[in-house]
C-alpha positions as CSV (number, residue, x, y, z in Angstrom):
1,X,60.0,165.8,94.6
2,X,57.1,167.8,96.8
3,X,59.1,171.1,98.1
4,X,59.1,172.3,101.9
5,X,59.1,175.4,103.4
6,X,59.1,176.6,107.0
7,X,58.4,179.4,108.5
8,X,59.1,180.4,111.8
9,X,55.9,182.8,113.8
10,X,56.5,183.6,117.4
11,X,58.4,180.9,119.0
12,X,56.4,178.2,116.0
13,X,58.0,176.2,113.6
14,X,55.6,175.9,110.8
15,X,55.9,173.8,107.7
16,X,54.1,173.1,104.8
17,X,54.7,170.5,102.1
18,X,52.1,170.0,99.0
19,X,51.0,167.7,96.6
20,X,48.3,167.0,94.2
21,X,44.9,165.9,94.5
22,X,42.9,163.5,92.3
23,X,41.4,166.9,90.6
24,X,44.2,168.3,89.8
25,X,44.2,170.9,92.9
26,X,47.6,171.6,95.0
27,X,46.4,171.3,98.7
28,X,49.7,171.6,101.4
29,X,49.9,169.2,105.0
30,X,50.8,172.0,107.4
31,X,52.4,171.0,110.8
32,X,53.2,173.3,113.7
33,X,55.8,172.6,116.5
34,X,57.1,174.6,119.2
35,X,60.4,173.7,120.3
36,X,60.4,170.6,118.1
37,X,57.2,169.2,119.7
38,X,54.5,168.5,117.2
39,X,51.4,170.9,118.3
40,X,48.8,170.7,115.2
41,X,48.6,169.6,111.6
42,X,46.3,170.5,108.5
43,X,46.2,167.3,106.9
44,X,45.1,167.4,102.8
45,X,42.3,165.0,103.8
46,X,40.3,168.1,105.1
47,X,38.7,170.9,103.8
48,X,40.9,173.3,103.0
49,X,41.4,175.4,99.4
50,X,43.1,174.2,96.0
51,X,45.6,175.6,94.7
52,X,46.9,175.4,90.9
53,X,50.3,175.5,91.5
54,X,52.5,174.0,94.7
55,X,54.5,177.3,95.1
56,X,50.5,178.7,96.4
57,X,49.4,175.9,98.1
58,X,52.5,176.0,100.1
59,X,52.3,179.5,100.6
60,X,48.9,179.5,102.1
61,X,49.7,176.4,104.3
62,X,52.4,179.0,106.0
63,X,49.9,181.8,106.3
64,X,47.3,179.4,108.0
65,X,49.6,178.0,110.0
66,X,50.6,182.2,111.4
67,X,47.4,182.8,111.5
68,X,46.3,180.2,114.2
69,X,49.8,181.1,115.8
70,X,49.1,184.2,115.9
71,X,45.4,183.8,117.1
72,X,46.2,181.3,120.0
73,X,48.9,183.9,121.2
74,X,46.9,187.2,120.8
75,X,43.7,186.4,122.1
76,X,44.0,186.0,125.9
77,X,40.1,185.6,127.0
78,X,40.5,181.4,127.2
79,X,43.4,179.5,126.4
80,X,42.5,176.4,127.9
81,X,43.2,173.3,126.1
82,X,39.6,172.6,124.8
83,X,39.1,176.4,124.0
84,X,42.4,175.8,121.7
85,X,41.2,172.8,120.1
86,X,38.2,174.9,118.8
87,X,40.0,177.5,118.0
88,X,42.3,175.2,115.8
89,X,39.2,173.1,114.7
90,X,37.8,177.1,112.9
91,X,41.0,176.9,111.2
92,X,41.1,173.6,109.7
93,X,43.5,172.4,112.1
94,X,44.0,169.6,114.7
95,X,45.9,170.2,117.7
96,X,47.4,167.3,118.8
97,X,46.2,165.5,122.1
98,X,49.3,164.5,123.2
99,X,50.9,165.0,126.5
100,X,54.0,166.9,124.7
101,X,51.1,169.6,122.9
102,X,49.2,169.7,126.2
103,X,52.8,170.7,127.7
104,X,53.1,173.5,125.2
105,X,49.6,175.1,126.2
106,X,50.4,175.3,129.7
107,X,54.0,176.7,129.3
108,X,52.3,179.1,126.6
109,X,49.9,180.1,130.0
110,X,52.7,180.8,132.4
111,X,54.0,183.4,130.0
């Protein structure tokens, strides 16, 4: 059974659960919610980096998942929705275009 692990990174939940690809490479699905709303995954399907064992994979997915975290929250020039879509989009990761995720954004700008 595929492991899980969460991490939580300034007000985030991130988790990451791997499995193996068709090459034998570990690759992990990340997804990151804030207060239990879904704001963006990393889905295996796209490029990301394999790993040989699940244990890494998983790990990176975690520190990809703080890093954007800790980008959208740290870089104040633009957080507009569209700026943080290509933000996630450099990181391999799609923000979610839901109302819930576009909710998140503008409660992260009245901070």
């Amino acid at each position: 059974m595929a492991r899980i692990e969460c991490t939580t990174y300034e007000g985030f939940q991130i988790t990451a659960q791997s499995r193996d690809n068709e090459r034998g490479g570990w690759v992990a699905h990340v997804e990151i919610r804030h207060d239990g709303r879904l704001f963006a995954t990393c889905s295996p399907d796209t490029v990301q980096p394999e790993w040989l064992t699940e244990a890494e994979a998983n790990r990176d997915g975690l520190e990809r998942g703080c890093k954007l975290v800790h980008h959208i929250m740290n870089i104040r020039e633009d957080r507009s929705w569209v700026a943080l879509r290509e933000h996630a989009e450099r990181w391999f990761f799609r923000v979610e275009s839901s109302q819930e995720a576009e909710q998140i954004v503008r409660d992260l700008n009245a901070r």
